[in-house]
Structures are given as C-alpha cells and as structure tokens.
N, C-alpha and C positions, 0 to 999 in steps of 0.2 A: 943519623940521617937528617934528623932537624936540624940540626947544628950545620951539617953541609949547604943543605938548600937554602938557610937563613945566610950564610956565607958566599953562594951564588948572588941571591936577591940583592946582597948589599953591593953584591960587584954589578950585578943590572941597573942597580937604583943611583947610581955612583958615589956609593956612601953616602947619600944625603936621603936620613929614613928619621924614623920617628920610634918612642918607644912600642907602640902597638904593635910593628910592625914581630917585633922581637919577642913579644908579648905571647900573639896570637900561636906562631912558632914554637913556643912552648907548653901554651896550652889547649892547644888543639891543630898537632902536626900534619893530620891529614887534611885538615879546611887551609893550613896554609898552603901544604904543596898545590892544592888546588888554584890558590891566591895568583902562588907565583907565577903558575901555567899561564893563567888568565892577563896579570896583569901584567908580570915580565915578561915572559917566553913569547907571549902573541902579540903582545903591545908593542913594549919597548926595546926590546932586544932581539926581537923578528929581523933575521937577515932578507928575507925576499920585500922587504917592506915597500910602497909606491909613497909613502911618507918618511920624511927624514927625522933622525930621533929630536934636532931642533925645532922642525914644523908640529912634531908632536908636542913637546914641550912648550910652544908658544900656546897652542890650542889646548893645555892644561889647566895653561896661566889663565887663558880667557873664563875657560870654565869655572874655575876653582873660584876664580875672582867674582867672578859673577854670580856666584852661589853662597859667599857671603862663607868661604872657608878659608880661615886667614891660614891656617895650618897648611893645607893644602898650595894655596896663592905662595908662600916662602918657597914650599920644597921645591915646587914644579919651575920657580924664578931662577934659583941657585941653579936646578938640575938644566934650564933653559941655558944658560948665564956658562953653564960649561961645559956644555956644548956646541959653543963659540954663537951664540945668538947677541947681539948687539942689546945697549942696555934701550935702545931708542928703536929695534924690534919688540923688546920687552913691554914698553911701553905703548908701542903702537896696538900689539895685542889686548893691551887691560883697555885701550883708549877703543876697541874695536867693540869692546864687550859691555859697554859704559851704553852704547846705541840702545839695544833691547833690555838692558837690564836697569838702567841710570845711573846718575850723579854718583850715589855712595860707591859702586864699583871702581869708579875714578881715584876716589879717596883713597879708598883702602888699599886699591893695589898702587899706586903711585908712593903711599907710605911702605907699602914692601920693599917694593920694588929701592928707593932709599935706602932701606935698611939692610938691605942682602948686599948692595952695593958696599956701603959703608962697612960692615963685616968681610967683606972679601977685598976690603981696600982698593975698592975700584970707585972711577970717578963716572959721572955719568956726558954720556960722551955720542 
C-alpha cells in the first residue's frame, strides 16, 4: 500500500520530490497517507480547484522563496516551469515576494530560478 500511494504522490508531484518525501513513506505510512491527502489530493491535484495547478505553483515559489527554503523554491520552480508557467511568471512571482520579505528573496530565488532553467535546458525568456 505504501509503495502505491508513494507511486500516486510522485505522479501528483510530477516526479519532481525529494528524498523525504519517499523516506516518510516508509517510515511511517500512515502520517504519509495523511500527507498526501492533505498535500496532493486537496492541494494539487484537486479537480473542482478555483486555482490553477500553475497559479498554485507560482504562489509556492513566492512562498518557499520567501521563507528562505531553497529546497522548496527549486521543486515548486521546476513543478511551476511544467506546468507551462513562463520563466518571467517565475520571476515575477519571487520578484512579488522580494516586497514583504526583501532583497535576499530576490537573490535566492533569481539563483534558482537560473539554475532549473539551465537543468531543463531552457533559456530564459
């Protein structure tokens, strides 16, 4: 059954996860199922959703970015990035989040934001 739901989650997360993710799945399968409830099934992969999974994913990037969680600020970029969000959506998001949080937000995710680019061989554009 872990094995299942860890094999859903990666198809909700679009394969772009982290070891934890696969970690928690196995050691302690019922706090994931719970995980994935919460974070894919009502989040991300919610079909009645009034948010699109790119508008989510932009409002990730802002977050993550702005919380000073570079782990976070890649996945939520790449999972934004193909989803068909523009890399100058991407940007305007971390550049939204730079307001209330400041200057290093800029930094940090502008460096991501680069580097996922550069990894999935795209230009920015």
């Amino acid at each position: 059954m872990a094995t299942d739901l860890l094999q859903e989650f990666q198809k909700d997360t679009m394969g772009v996860n982290h070891r934890g993710y696969e970690l928690v799945s196995k050691f302690d399968p019922e706090y994931f199922k719970a995980l994935k409830g919460f974070y894919a099934d009502a989040t991300f992969a919610r079909e009645d959703a009034a948010l699109s999974r790119k508008i989510k994913e932009l409002i990730m990037v802002a977050v993550t970015t702005a919380k000073g969680s570079a782990r976070g600020t890649r996945v939520h970029i790449k999972r934004a990035l193909l989803c068909g969000a523009t890399p100058k959506e991407v940007l305007e998001a971390i550049e939204t989040a730079t307001i209330p949080s400041g200057l290093p937000t800029l930094w940090a995710g502008i460096e991501a934001l680069a580097d996922e680019l550069e990894a999935m061989g795209k230009e920015f554009s």
